[in-house]
N, C-alpha and C positions, 0 to 999 in steps of 0.2 A: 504494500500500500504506500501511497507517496504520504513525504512527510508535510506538513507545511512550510509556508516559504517565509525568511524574512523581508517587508514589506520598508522599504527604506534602508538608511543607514543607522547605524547605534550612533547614539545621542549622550549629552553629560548632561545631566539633570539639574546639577547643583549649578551659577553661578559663582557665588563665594567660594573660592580654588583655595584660599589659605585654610591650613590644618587638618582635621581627618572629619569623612562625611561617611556615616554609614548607617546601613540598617532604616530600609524606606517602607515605606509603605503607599499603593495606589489605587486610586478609585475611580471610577466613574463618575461624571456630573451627570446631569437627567438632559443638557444639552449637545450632548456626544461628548465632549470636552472630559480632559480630566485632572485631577489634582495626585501629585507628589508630594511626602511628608520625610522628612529625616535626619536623622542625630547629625549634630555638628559638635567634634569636640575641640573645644578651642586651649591654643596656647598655654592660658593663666587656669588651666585643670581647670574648668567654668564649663558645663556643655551647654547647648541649645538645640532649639529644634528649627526647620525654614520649611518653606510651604511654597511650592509651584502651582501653578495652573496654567494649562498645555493646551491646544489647539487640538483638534483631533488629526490633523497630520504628524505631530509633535513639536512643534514649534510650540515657540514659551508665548502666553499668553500674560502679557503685564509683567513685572518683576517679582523676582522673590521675594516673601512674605517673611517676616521674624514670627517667631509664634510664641516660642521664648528663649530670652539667653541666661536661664539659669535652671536648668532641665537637670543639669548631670555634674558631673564632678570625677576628677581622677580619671580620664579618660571616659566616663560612662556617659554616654547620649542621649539618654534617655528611651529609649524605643518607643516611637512614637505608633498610633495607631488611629485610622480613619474612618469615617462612615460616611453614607448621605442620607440625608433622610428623605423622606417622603416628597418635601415641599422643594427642594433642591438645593438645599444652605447642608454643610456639612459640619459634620463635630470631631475633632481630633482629642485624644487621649493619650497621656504620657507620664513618666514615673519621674520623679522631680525630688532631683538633689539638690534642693537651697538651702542646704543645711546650717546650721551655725558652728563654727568650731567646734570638734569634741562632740557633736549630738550627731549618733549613726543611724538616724530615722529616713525613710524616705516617704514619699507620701505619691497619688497618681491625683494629678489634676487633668482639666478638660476646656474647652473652649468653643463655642459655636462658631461658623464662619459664613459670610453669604457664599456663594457660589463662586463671586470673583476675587473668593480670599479676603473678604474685607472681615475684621473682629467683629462679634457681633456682642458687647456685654464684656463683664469679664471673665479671664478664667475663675473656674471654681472644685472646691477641694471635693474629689472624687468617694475614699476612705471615710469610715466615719472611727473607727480603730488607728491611732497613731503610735501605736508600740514597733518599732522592730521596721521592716521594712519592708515595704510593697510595692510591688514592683511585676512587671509582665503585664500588663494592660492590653486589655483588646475589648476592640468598640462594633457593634453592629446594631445598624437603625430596624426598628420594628414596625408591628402592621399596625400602631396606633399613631405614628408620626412622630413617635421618639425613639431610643434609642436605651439601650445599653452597656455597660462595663463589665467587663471582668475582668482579674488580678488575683495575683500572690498574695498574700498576708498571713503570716506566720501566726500572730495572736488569735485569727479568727480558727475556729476548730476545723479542721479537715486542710485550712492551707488557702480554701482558693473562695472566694466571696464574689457575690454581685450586684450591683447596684442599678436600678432601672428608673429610667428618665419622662419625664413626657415630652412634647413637642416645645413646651419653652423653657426647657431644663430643668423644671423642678421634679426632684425628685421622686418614684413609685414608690411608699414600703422606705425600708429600711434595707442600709446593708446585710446583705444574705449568706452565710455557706452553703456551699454548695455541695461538694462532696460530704460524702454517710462517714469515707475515710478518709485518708490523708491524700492531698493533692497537689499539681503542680503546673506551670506553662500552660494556663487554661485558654479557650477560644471560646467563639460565644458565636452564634448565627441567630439570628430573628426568623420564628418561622410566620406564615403565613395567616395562621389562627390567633396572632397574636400573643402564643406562649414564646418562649426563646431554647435554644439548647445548649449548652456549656459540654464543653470535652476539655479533657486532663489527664495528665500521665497519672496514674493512681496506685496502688497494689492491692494485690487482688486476695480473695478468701484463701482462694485452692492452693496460692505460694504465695506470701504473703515476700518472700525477696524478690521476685519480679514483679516489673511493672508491666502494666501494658494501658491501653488508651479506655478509657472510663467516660462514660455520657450522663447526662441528665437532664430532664424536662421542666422548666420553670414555666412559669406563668407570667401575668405581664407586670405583676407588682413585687414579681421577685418573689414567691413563695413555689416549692415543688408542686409538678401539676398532681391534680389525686390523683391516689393511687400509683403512683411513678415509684421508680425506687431507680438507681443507680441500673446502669446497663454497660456489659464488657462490648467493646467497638470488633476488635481482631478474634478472631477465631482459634489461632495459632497466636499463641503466646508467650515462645520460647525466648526467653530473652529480657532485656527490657527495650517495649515499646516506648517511643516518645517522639516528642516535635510533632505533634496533630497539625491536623491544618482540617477547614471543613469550609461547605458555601453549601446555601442553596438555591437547588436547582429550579428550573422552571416552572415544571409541576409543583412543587410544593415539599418534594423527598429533599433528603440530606445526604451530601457524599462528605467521608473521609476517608481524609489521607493522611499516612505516618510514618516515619520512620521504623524499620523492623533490621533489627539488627543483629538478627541469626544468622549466620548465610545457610546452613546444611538444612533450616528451614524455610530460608528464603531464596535467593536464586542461583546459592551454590555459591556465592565467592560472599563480599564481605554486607556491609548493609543493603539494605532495598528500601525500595519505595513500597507499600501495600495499600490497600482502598477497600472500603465497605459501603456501598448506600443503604441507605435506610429510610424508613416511612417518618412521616412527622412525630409518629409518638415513639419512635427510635427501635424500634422493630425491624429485624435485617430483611433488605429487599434480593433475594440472592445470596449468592456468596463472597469472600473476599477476592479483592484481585493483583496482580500484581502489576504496577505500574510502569517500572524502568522496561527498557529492551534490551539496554547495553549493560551486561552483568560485571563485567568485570571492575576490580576495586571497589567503594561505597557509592552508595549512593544516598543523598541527604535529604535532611530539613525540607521539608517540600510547601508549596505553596497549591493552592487550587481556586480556580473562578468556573461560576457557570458559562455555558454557553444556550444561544438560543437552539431551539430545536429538545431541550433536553439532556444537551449533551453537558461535558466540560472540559478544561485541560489543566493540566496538573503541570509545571516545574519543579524543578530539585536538583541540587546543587551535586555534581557528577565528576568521582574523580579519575573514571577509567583511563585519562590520558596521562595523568601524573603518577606521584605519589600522594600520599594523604595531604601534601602541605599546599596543593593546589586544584583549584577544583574550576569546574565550568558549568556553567548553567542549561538545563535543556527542556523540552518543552515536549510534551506529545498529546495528542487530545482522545477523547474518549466519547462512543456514544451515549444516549439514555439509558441503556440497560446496562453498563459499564462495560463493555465491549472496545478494546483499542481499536479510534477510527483512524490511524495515523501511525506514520514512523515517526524516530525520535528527531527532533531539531536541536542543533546546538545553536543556541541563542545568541552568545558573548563573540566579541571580535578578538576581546584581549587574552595573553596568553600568561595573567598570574593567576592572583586568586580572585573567583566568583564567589560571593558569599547571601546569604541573608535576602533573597529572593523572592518579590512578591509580584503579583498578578492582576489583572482586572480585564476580564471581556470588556473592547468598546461596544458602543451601541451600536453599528454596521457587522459585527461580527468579527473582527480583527482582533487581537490579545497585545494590551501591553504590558510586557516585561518589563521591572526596573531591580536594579543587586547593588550590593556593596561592590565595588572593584577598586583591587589593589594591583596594580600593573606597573612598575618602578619604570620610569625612566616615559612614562607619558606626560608629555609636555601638558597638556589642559589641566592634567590634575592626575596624578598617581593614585591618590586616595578620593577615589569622589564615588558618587550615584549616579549610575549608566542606566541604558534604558533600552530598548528595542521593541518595535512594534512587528508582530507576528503577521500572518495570514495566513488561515486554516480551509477560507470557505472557495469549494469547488462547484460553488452554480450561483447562478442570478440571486442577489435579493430582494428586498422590498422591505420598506419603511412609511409606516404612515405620516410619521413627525409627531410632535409634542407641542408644548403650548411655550416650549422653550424656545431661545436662536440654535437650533439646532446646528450638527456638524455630524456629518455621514459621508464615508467615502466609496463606491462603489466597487465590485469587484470586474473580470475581466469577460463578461459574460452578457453586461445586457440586463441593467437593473431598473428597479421601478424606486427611486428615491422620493416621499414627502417630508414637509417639512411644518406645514399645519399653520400656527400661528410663532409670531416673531421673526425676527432678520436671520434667516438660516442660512446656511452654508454647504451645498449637495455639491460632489463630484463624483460625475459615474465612472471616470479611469476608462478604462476599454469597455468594447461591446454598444448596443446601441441602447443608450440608455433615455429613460424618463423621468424627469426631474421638473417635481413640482415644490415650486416653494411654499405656496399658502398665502396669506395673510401676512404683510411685511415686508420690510428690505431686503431680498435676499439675494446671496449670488449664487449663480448656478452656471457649476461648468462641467462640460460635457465630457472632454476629454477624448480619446479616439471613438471610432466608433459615427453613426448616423443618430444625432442627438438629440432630445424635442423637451421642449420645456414645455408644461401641462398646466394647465387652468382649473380641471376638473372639478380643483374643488373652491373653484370661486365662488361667491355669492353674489356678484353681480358680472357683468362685463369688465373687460379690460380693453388697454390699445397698448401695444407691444410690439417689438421689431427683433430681430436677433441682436442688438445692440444692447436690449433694456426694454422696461417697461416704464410709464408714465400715468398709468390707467387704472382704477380695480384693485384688486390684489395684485396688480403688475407692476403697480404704482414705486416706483425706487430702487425696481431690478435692476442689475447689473448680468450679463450671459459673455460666458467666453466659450469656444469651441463648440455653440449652438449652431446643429443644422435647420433648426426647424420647430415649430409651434403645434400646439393641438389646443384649442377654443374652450371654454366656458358652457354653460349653458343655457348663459345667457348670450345678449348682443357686444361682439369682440372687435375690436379692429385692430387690423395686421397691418404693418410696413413690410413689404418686401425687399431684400438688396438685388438682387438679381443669382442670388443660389439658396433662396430659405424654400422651406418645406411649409408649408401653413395649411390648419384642419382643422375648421373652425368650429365643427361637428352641432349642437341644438343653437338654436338663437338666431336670428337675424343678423349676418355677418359682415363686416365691408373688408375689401380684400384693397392696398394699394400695392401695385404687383407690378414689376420688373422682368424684362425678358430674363429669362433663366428660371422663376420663380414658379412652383409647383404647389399649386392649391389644391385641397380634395374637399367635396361636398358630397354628402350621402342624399338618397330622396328622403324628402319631409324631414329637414334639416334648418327649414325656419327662411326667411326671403333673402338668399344673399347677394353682395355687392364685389364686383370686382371694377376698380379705379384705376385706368391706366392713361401715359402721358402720351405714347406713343400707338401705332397699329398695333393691334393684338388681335390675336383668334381664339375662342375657346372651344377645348375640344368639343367632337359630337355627342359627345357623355355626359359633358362638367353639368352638375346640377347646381348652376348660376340662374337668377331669375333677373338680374342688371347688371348690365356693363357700360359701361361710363369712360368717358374722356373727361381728363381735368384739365379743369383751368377753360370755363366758359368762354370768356373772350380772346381765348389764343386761337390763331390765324393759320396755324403751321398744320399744315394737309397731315391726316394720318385715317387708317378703318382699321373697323372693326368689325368683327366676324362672330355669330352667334352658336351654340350648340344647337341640337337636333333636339332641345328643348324649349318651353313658351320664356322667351327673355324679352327683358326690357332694355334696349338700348340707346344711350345716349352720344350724340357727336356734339360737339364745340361750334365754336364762329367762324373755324376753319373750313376748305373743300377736305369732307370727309366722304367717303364709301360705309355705309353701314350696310351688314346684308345679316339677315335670320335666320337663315338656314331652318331647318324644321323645327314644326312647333307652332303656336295659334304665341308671334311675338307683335311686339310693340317698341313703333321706331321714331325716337325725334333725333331728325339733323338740326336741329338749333339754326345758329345762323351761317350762313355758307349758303354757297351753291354746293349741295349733296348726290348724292349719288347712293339712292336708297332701293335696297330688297329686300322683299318679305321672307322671300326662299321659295324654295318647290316646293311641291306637293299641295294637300288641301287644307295645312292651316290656316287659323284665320288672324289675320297681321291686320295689323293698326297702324298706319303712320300719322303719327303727331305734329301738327304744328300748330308753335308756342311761342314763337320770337315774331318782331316786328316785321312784317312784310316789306321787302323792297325788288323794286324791278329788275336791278341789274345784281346786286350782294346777297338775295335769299331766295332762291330759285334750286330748286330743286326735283332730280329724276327721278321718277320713281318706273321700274324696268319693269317688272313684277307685279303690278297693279291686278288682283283679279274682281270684280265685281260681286261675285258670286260668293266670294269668301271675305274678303276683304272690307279696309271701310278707314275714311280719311278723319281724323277727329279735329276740330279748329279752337283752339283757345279764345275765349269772346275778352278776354280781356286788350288781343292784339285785333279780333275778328270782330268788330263789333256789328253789333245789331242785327245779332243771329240768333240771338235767344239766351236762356240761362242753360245751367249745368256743370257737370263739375267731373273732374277723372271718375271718382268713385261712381257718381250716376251721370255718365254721360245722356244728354238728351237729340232724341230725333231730329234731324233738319226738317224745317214744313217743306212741303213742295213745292212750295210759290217761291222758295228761294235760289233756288237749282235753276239754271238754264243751259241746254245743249248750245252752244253758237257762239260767235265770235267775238260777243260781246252782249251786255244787259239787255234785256229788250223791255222789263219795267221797275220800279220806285224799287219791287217786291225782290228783285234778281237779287243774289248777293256772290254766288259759286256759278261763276260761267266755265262751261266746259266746251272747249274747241274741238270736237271729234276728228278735226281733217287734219291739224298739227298736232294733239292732242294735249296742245297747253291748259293748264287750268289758272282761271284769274279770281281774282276778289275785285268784285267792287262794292263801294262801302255803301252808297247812296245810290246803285240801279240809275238812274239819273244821268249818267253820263258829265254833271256839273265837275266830278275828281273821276281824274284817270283811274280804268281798272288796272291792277298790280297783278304780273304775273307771279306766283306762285310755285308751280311745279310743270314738269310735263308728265305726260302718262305717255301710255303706247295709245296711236291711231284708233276711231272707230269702235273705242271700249263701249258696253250696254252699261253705261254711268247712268244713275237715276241720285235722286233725292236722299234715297233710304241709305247711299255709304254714306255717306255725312252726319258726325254728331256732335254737338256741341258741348267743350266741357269748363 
């Protein structure tokens, strides 16, 4: 099975390059984006903690953040730990050396953050026991929109305690133990019902000298859930188990993973990696499994994130290529049923140590990795926090978006990216992808591939070009490597450049269209518009119902050609050719002398005239004239004293207004028709007192009556 692939280059996380940075922890934001946390120990034995927030390509989002610079002491950095919660503001937790001379206390504090790393309050004291030292912290947000702790603490019974929060930090309950017996390196997951789960390296009834990994079900105010007792994780427990790691997954189960450090029970040479899923009430789903591929030497401390679908992926710190004293990080992923979907990846570029490795599915389905890395003799930073962004998924995906500015990058296949509401950020990378931003500023870029930026989920109409939008929800796009548009369903209008793709699909659409320019309309897809400067033709197919020349009083010849459907065509001030081609269409030449066809066969064509009559500048042919089908309609506002009526309810000509001959023969004449040239004139007043204005010519000898004439 192929392994997955690293998606970019490895990255240094930290800015601040002076002194030693390790031991990170990373998470997801709810806008694709995500944040970095980690120990910094500085110079004067003083540690701290700093805080990124990263772009979903990994570029650094704003600067690094202080969170605190008095975390640690004597080398120790605190071990920081992160969450997000529900709302999308994040809470970090860490074990805090500010000790005062001589006092060996330590204590774990907390702090909320908004999303773009800004403090939210201040930090506050985690412990409500300050004897001895506490220490190991780890934080996960829960189903009420807060969150949890756990930690070491020696005074409390069993070793390991928890402390549960609500959504604006005030405290659930009271600090908890958790463990029946003695416990260590706790984790915590928030499951889905609201209770949470805590794992710890623990010892066990049946050998009370080995350890192995020990579970438990709390509730959401920190009390055990009923009926719950203490549950063993591995199955095989030769040895001591330790370094849990656990997430949960999609459905609602729980995977760990842990160190197991048998070999003649584990993969034959020295530690492994092992894994159990389990049910929310922590009930084993299956059996255990074995996670590494590569056996030889250890394998360590492992880390693990869900992934969508079900699945997840697990890292862990691998020292097949050394000796023990240097390790490399690697990566392999796993289906729902815990089934390896994947070979192993080696993650790191550097060749010292990899250490203290942690993980987080982004929202597109990519993994990123970030480790401690000690690599002597790198100029950015010897001692800093690296990082690498994975890629596991081998098919299209799909994103509906969030109410966030999202950030989703597509995979190589041809995806469907939304982005909902807020200023999001889609790139589909290869394949032909769709990318709709929503509601908002957003940019959206296509990348390779035949690319279309989607409306779909507009609420009104927009007007949009492959440059940007201006319109709707279009309103303050930006598009790069856009081929092409798909409409609303409402009324949309499109700029063509002369290579866009436009599909305007429900609503009443206007198309302004460039030769090059490929528009598609489906039947009963609402009355649409196509605008053009120059000749155009639309196909026999295109379901247009108007085509337009712009720019009224421009004089520059150009035609236009209808489909094999009922259109409405419009020409300029210029000599134009309009012709209908099939279909029952409707034709105004404007002002020009035109050059107008209804088409063949036996639709029934309308030719319009709407502009000021003149003898020599509005004359117009019409080649095609058939009686039987056909019919001239005159605008009374240019044609006067021909009656009332309107487009909508065009009205009858009387027949005292019509006359066959050369010219009026009474008051009543208004549409003289010459059969033997077959000019048609207007006179205004029959009277002969103002010149009749020719109009148009027909073809010779037509059976012209009264009844093609209507007034609108």
């Amino acid at each position: 099975m192929a392994a997955p692939v690293l998606w970019g280059s490895e990255f240094l996380v930290n800015t601040f390059t002076q002194d030693d940075q390790s031991i990170s922890d990373v998470v997801l934001l709810k806008d694709g984006s995500f944040v970095a946390v980690w120990g910094l120990g500085l110079a004067d034995d003083r540690g701290g903690i700093r805080g990124q927030v990263f772009y979903a390509d990994g570029t650094k989002k704003g600067g690094e953040f202080i969170i605190t610079d008095h975390a640690g002491a004597d080398g120790d950095t605190g071990r920081p730990s992160i969450a997000v919660l529900n709302d999308g503001r994040f809470v970090v937790a860490w074990q805090d050396f500010s000790r005062q001379p001589g006092d060996d206390q330590t204590e774990i504090r907390a702090r909320l953050y908004s999303p773009a790393g800004e403090a939210l309050g201040t930090e506050f004291l985690v412990n409500s026991n300050k004897d001895g030292m506490q220490r190991w912290p780890d934080v996960s947000a829960t189903a009420n929109g807060g969150f949890v702790i756990t930690y070491e603490t020696p005074p409390v019974p069993g070793g390991v305690a928890a402390q549960a929060y609500d959504a604006n930090g005030n405290p659930l309950g009271v600090e908890t133990p958790v463990p029946m017996t003695a416990g260590s390196n706790p984790i915590v997951v928030g499951l889905n019902n609201g209770n949470y789960a805590v794992f710890y390296s623990g010892s066990i009834a049946a050998d009370p000298s080995s350890i192995a990994i020990i579970g438990r079900i709390m509730t959401a105010d920190g009390q055990p859930a009923p009926g719950s007792q203490e549950f063993l994780v591995p199955t095989t427990t030769t040895g001591d188990q330790q370094n849990p790691a656990a997430t949960l997954l999609e459905d609602g189960r729980i995977v760990v993973v842990w160190q197991h450090p048998d070999g003649p029970t584990g993969d034959g040479s020295g530690s492994c990696i092992m894994g159990q899923i389990l049910n929310a009430d922590g009930s084993k789903l299956g059996g255990e499994f074995r996670v590494n591929v590569t056996t030889e030497n250890g394998q360590m401390r492992p880390a693990v994130t869900a992934l969508a679908g079900g699945g997840f992926a697990v890292a862990f710190e691998d020292t097949s290529r050394y000796d023990e004293a240097k390790s490399d990080i690697c990566l392999v992923t796993f289906d729902r049923f815990g089934t390896r979907a994947s070979d192993e990846i080696r993650v790191n570029a550097g060749l010292g140590e990899q250490t203290d490795v942690s993980l987080t599915a982004l929202a597109d389905g990519r993994i990123l990795v970030s480790w401690s890395d000690e690599t002597p003799g790198r100029p950015d930073d010897p001692l800093g926090i690296r990082a690498q962004i994975v890629d596991p998924r081998t098919k299209a995906i799909s994103h509906a978006g969030t109410s966030f500015n999202d950030q989703y990058i597509g995979t190589g296949f041809g995806d469907t990216l939304g982005g909902a509401a807020g200023s999001d950020h889609l790139r589909g990378e290869g394949g032909d992808d769709v990318l709709d931003g929503g509601a908002g500023a957003d940019i959206l870029s296509g990348g390779d591939g035949i690319d279309l930026v989607s409306f779909a989920s507009a609420r009104s109409g927009v007007t949009a070009s492959l440059a940007g939008g201006s319109g709707g929800d279009a309103a303050g796009d930006t598009y790069s490597s856009i081929e092409g548009l798909l409409g609303s369903s409402f009324d949309d209008v499109f700029v063509g450049t002369g290579s866009a793709i436009l599909k305007g699909r429900a609503g009443n659409d206007t198309y302004y269209i460039k030769a090059g320019d490929v528009f598609e309309e489906a039947v009963n897809e609402g009355r649409d518009t196509v605008i053009v400067s120059g000749s155009y033709a639309l196909s026999s197919d295109a379901q247009i119902e108007l085509l337009k020349l712009s720019g009224v009083s421009s004089r520059v010849s150009a035609n236009l050609t209808g489909s094999n459907t009922a259109n409405q065509i419009f020409g300029h001030a210029g000599v134009n050719t309009l012709k209908g081609q099939g279909g029952n269409d409707t034709i105004h030449g404007g002002a020009g002398n035109d050059k107008l066809y209804g088409g063949s066969g036996s639709g029934k064509d309308t030719f319009v005239f709407d502009t000021t009559p003149h003898k020599t500048r509005n004359v117009d042919r019409i080649y095609d004239f058939n009686p039987k089908y056909d019919s001239i309609w005159l605008e009374n506002k240019y044609f006067t004293k021909v009656g009332s009526g309107s487009a909508s309810k065009p009205k009858k000509f009387k027949s005292d207004m019509f006359v066959k001959s050369s010219k009026a023969q009474d008051a009543e004449d208004r549409i003289v028709y010459d059969k033997k040239s077959g000019a048609l004139y207007y006179d205004k007043d029959g009277t002969g007192s103002a010149s009749q204005v020719k109009i148009a010519t027909l073809s010779k000898n037509l059976k012209l009556t009264y009844s093609d004439f209507f007034v609108i």
